[in-house]
N, C-alpha and C positions, 0 to 999 in steps of 0.2 A: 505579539509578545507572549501571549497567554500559551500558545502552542508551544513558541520556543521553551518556554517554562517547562509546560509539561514532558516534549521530549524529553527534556532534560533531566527532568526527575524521574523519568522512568528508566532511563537508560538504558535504552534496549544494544542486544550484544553485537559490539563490535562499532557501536555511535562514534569512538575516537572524534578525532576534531577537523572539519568539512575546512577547505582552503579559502571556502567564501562562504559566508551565510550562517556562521558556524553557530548551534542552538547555545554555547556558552555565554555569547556578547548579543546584546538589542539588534533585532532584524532592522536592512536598512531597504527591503524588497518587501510587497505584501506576502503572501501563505503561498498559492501556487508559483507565482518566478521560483521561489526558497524551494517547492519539491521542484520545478524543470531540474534546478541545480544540483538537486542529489540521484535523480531518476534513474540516472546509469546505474547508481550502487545498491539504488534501495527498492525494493519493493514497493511496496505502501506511497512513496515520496512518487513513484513511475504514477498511482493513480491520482493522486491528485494532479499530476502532468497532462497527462490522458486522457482527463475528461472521466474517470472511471473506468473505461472501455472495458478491461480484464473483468472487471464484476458483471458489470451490463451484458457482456459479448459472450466470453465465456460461460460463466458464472451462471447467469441467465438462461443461455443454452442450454448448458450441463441440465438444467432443473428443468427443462422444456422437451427433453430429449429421455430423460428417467427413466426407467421403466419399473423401477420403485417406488412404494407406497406408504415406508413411513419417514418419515420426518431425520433420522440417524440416517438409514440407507440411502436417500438422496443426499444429504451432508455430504456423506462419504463419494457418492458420485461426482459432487462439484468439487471435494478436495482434489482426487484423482485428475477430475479435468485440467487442475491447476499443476499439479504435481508434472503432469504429462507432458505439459506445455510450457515448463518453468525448466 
């Protein structure tokens, strides 16, 4: 419930209203079935689906693979990796 709340007050762009599971009404699934549900659409919603994987996998990699040393410059290497692959 706590999640759904907070989506909801955040309202990030383009939330409109989910055909199932929708953050406006009390969830009737626990936190991950509720992301499987939106994964297609959402980003964020895909890692909670996932296990993470994009953070772990990529994410990970990207900062494992660097060839950068400070802290901004890799940032921008794991965005890239994201961007790249998105």
């Amino acid at each position: 419930c706590a999640a759904y709340r907070a989506i909801a007050l955040a309202n990030p762009g383009g939330l409109g209203d989910a055909p199932e599971q929708s953050v406006h009404a009390p969830p009737t699934v626990d936190l991950r079935e509720a992301m499987s549900l939106a994964a297609e659409r959402d980003s964020i919603a895909r890692q909670y689906a996932n296990g993470f994987a994009d953070i772990f996998g990529l994410g990970l990699g990207a900062i494992a693979q660097s060839h950068c040393s400070t802290p901004t410059a890799i940032t921008l290497d794991v965005f890239l990796t994201f961007l790249g692959a998105w």
